[in-house]
TIKOL-58847 format. One record per residue (C-alpha): residue in one letter; chain; x negated, y negated, z. Coordinates in pm, whole numbers, plus 50000, padded with zeros to 5 digits. Each point is the difference from the previous one (the first is absolute). Example, Ala and Ser with C-alpha at 12.3 -4.5 7.8 and 13.67 -1.06 7.14 Angstrom:
node residuo A cadena A px 48770 py 50450 pz 50780;
node residuo S cadena A px 49863 py 49656 pz 49934;
This chain:
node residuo X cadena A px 50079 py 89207 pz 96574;
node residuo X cadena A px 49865 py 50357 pz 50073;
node residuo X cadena A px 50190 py 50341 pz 49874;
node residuo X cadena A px 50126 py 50312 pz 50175;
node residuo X cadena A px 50041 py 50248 pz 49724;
node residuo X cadena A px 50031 py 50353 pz 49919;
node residuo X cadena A px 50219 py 50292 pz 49987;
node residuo X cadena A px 50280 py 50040 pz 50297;
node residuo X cadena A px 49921 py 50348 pz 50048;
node residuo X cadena A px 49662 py 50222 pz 49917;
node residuo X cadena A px 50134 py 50226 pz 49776;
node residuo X cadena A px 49662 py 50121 pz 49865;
node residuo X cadena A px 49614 py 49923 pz 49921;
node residuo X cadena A px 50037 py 49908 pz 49648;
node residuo X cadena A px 50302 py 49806 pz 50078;
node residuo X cadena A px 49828 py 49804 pz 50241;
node residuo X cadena A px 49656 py 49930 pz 49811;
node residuo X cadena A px 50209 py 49896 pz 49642;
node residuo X cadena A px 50209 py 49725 pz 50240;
node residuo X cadena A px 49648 py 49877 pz 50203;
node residuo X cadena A px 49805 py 49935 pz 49696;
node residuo X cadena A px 50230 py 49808 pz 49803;
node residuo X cadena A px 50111 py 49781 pz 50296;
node residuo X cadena A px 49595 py 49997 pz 50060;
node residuo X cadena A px 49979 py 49902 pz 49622;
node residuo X cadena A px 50240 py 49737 pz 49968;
node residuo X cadena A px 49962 py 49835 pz 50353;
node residuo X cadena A px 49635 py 49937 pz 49943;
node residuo X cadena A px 50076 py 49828 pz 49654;
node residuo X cadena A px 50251 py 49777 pz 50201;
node residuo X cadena A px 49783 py 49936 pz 50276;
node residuo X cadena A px 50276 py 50146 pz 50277;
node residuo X cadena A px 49894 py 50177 pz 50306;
node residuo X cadena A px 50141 py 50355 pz 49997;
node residuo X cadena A px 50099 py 50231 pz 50245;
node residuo X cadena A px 50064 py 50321 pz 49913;
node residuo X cadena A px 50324 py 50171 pz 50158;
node residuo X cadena A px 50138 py 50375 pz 49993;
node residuo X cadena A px 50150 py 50150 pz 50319;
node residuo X cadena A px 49898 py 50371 pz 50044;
node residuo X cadena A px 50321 py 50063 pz 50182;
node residuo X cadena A px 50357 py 49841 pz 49964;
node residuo X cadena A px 50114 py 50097 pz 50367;
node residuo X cadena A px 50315 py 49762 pz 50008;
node residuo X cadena A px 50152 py 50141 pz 49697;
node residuo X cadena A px 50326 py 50149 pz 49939;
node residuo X cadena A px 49981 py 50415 pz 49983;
node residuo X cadena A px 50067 py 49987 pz 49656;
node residuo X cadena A px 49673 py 49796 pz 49891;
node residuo X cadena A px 49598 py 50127 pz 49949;
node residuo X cadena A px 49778 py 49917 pz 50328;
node residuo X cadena A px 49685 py 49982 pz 49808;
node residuo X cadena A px 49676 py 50263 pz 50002;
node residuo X cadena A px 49970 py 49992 pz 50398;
node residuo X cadena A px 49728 py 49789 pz 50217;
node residuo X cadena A px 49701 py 50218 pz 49900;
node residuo X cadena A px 50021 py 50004 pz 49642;
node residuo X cadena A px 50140 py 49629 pz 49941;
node residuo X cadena A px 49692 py 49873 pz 50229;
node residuo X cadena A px 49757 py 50184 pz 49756;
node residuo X cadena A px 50184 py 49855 pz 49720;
node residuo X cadena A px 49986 py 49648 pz 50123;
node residuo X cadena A px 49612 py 50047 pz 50129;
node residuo X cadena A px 49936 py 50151 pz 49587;
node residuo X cadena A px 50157 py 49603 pz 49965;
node residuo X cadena A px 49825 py 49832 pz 50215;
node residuo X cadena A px 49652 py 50128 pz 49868;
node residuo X cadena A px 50096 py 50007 pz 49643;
node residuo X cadena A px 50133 py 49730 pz 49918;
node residuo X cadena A px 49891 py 49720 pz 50326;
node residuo X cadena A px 50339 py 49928 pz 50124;
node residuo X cadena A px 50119 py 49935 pz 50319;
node residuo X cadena A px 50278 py 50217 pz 50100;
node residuo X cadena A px 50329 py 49961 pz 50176;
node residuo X cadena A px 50231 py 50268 pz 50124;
node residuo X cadena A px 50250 py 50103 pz 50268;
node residuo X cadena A px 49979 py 50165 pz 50329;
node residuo X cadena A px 50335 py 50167 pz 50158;
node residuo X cadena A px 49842 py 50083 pz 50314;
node residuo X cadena A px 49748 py 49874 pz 50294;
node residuo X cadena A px 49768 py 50307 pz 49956;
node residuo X cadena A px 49938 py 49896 pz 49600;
node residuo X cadena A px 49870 py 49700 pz 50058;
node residuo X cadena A px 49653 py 50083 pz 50058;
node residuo X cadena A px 49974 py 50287 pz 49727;
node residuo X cadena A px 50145 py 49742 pz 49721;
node residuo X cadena A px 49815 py 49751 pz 50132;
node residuo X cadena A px 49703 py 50214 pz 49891;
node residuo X cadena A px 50092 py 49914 pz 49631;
node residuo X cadena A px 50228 py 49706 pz 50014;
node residuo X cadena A px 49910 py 49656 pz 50068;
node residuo X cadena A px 50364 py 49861 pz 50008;
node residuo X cadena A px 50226 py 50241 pz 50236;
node residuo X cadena A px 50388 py 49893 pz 49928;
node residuo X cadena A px 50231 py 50084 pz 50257;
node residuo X cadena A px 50353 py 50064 pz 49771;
node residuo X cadena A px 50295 py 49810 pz 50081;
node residuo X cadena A px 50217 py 50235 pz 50188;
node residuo X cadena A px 49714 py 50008 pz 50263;
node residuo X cadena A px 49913 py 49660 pz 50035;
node residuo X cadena A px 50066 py 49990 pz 50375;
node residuo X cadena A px 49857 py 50290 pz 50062;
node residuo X cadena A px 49783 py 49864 pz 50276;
node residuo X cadena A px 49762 py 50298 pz 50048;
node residuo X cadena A px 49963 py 50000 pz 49655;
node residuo X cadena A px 49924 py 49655 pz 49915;
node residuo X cadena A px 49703 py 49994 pz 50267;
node residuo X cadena A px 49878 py 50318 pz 49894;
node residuo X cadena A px 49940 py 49864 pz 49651;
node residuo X cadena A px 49840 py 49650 pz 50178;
node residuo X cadena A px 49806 py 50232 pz 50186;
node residuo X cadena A px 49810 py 50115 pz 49650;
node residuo X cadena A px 49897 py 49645 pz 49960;
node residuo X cadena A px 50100 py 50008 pz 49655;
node residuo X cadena A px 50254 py 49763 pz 49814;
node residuo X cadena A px 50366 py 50120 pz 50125;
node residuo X cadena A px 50264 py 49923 pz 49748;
node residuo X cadena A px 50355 py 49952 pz 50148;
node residuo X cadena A px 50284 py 50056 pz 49777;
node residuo X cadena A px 50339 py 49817 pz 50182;
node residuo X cadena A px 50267 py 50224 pz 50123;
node residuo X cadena A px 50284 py 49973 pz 49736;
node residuo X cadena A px 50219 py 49919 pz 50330;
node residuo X cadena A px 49782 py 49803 pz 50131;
node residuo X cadena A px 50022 py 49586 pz 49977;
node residuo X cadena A px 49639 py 49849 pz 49874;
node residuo X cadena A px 49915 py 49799 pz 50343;
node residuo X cadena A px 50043 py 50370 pz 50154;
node residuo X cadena A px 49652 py 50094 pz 49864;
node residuo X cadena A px 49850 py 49774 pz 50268;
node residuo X cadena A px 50063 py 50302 pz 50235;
node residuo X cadena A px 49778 py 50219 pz 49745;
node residuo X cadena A px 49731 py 49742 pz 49974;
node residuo X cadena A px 50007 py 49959 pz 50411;
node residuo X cadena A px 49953 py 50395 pz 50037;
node residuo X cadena A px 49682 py 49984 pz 49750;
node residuo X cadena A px 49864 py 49737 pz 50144;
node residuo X cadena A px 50110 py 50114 pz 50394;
node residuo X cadena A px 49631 py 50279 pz 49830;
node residuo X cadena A px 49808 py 49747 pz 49727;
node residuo X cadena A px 50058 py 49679 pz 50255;
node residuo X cadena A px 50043 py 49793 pz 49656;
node residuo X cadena A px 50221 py 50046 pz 49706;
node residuo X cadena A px 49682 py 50076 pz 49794;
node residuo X cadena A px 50133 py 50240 pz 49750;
node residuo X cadena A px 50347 py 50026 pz 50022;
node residuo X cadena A px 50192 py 49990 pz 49624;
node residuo X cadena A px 50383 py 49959 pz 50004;
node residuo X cadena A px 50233 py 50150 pz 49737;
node residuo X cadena A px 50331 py 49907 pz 49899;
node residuo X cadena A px 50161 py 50300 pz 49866;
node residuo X cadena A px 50372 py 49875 pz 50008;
node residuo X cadena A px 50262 py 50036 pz 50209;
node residuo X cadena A px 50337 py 50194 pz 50046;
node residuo X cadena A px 50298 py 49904 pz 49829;
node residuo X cadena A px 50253 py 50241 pz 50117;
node residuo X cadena A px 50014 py 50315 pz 49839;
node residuo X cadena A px 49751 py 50100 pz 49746;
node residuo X cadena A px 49867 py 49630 pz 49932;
node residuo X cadena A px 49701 py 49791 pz 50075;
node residuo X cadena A px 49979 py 49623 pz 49997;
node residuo X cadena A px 49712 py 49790 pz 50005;
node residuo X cadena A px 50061 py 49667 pz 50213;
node residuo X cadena A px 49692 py 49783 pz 49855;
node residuo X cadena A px 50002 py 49793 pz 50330;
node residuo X cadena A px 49850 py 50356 pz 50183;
node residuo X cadena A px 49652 py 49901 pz 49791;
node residuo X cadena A px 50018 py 49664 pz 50141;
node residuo X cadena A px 50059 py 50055 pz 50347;
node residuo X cadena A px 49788 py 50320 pz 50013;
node residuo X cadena A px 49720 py 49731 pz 49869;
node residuo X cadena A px 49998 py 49798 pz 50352;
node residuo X cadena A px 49864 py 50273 pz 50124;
node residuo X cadena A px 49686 py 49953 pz 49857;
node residuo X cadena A px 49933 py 50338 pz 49875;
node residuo X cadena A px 49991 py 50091 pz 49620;
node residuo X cadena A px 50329 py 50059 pz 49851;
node residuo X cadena A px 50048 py 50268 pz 49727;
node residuo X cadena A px 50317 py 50008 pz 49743;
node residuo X cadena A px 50119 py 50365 pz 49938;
node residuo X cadena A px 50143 py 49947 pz 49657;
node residuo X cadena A px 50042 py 50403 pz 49936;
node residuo X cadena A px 50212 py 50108 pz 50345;
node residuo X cadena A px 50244 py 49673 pz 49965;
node residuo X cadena A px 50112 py 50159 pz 49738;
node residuo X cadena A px 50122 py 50290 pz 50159;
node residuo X cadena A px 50317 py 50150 pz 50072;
node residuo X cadena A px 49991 py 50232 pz 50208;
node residuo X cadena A px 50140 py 50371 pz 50032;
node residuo X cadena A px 50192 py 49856 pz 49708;
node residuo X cadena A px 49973 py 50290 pz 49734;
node residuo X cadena A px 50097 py 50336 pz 50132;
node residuo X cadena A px 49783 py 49956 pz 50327;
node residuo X cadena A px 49701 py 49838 pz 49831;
node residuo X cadena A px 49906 py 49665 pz 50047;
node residuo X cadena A px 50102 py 49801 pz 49660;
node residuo X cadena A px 49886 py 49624 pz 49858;
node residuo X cadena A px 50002 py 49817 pz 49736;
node residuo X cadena A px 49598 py 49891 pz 49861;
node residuo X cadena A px 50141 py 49797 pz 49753;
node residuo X cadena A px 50093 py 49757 pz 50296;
node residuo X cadena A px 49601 py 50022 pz 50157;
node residuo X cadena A px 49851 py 49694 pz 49723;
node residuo X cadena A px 50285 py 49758 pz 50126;
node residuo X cadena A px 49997 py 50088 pz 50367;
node residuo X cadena A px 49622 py 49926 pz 49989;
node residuo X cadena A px 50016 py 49698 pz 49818;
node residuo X cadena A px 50198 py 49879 pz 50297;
node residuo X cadena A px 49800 py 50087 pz 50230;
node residuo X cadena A px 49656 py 49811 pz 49849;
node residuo X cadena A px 50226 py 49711 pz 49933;
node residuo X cadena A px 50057 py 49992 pz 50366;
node residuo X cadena A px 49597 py 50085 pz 50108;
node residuo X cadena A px 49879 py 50373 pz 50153;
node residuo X cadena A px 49608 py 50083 pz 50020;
node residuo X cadena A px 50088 py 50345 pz 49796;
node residuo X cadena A px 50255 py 50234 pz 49769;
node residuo X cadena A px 50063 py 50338 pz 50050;
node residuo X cadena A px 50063 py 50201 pz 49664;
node residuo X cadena A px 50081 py 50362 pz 50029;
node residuo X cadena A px 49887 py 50125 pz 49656;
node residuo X cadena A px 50029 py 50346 pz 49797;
node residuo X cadena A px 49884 py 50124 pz 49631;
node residuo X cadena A px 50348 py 50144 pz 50003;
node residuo X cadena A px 50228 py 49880 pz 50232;
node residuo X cadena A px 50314 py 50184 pz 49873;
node residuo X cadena A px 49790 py 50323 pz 50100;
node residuo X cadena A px 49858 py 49856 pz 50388;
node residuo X cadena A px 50108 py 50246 pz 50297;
node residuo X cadena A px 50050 py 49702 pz 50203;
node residuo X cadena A px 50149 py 49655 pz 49906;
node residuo X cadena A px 50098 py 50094 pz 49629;
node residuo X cadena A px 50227 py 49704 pz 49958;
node residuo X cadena A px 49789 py 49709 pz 50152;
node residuo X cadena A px 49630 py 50046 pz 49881;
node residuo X cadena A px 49885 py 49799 pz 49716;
node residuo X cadena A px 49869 py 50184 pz 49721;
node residuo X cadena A px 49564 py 49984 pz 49958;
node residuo X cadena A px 50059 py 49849 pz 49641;
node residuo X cadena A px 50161 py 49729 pz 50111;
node residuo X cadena A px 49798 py 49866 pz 50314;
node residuo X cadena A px 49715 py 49739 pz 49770;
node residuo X cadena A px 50351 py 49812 pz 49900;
node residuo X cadena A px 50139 py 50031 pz 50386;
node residuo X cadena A px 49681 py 49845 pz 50108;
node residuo X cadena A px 49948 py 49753 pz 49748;
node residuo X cadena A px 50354 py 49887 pz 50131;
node residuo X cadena A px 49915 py 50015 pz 50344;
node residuo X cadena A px 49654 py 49819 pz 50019;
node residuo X cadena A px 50136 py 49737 pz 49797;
node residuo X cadena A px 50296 py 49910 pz 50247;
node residuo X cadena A px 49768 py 50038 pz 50264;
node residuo X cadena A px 49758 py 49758 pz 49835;
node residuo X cadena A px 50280 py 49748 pz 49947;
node residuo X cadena A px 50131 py 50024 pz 50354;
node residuo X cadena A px 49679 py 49966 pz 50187;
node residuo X cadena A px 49887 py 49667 pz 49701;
node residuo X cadena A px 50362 py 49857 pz 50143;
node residuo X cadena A px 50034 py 50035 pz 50373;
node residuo X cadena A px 49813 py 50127 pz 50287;
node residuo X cadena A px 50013 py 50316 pz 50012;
């Protein structure tokens, strides 16, 4: 089991740094491979919710990351003309879930050669995603670096579900398949115009989701959640993530012992 981790949103520096070293810190004492996620712009967002520091700054943040503390790093691109400039930093590029047919977008990212993470649609049905993987691999001619994330899906107004048979199908496609424990939880445009959750539902959704077998978690995670400018409701607070993960990689431990997988 590897990690995606970090704050939704880069707020700031210091917020940043505090949240990489202590996922740094207790990773390496578990022996889980961490990558380290912040997105320097929220683009999809709701006009009532923070964007983030902007492309320039968040890069430098991430790069001050990267150097510091030897992490990989993950984070979003909106657009076809980002790709190469985050690409510069990033070694995972994630295209988010509202664009994940976004054709020119998807090749644009392949055409970085870097590992292209593909969160599914919240409308879209899991065997859909072999449409992404043929675009990506129309540029890459393999599926060599191509993640899949299952982020939820829509449940009529204002709700997500999570249909544990999407991780299994979105398996035959012989990519690695990624469990977004933090955005299942959402509910969106639920509170005023802002996206609402509930975290306190992320430990049990994730459990699931190991019992069932993915090749990674994703773990949106804050110092202060109550305080985030984006995702307030769903991230899971920094103090608690050693007993998240001590959850997590023993589920996924017992799984793969007991099937498979």
């Amino acid at each position: 089991m590897f990690l995606i981790a970090g704050p939704c949103a880069i707020e700031c520096r210091e917020t940043v740094l505090l949240t990489a070293e202590t996922l740094k810190r207790v990773c390496e004492d578990m022996g889980i491979k961490l990558y380290f996620k912040s997105s320097y712009d929220k683009a999809n967002r709701t006009s009532n919710s923070g964007r983030g520091v902007g492309m320039e700054t968040g890069l430098r943040i991430l790069q001050e990351v990267k150097e510091q503390f030897a992490l990989p790093i993950l984070t979003d691109v909106h657009e076809s003309w980002q790709c190469k400039p985050v690409a510069q930093v990033a070694d995972v590029l994630q295209i988010p879930a509202f664009l994940s047919r976004q054709t020119d977008l998807l090749q644009a990212a392949a055409e970085t050669g870097k590992i292209v993470n593909v969160k599914k649609g919240q409308f879209m049905a899991p065997w859909d995603m072999k449409g992404c993987i043929a675009k990506i691999k129309a540029v890459r001619g393999n599926t060599d670096g191509i993640w899949l994330t299952e982020r939820g899906s829509s449940f009529g107004y204002g709700r997500l579900v999570v249909d544990m048979t999407s991780l299994v199908e979105m398996r035959k496609f012989g990519c690695p398949v990624v469990f977004d424990a933090t955005h299942s939880v959402q509910q969106p445009s639920s509170s005023e115009g802002i996206t609402g959750g509930n975290r306190d539902m992320v430990p049990h959704l994730m459990r699931a989701a190991l019992a069932v077998g993915v090749d990674g978690i994703f773990l949106e995670v804050h110092p202060k959640p109550e305080e985030a400018v984006s995702d307030a409701a769903n991230q899971v607070r920094l103090s608690d993530i050693r007993d998240i993960l001590l959850q997590a990689q023993e589920y996924d431990l017992f799984a793969k012992s007991k099937t498979n997988i």
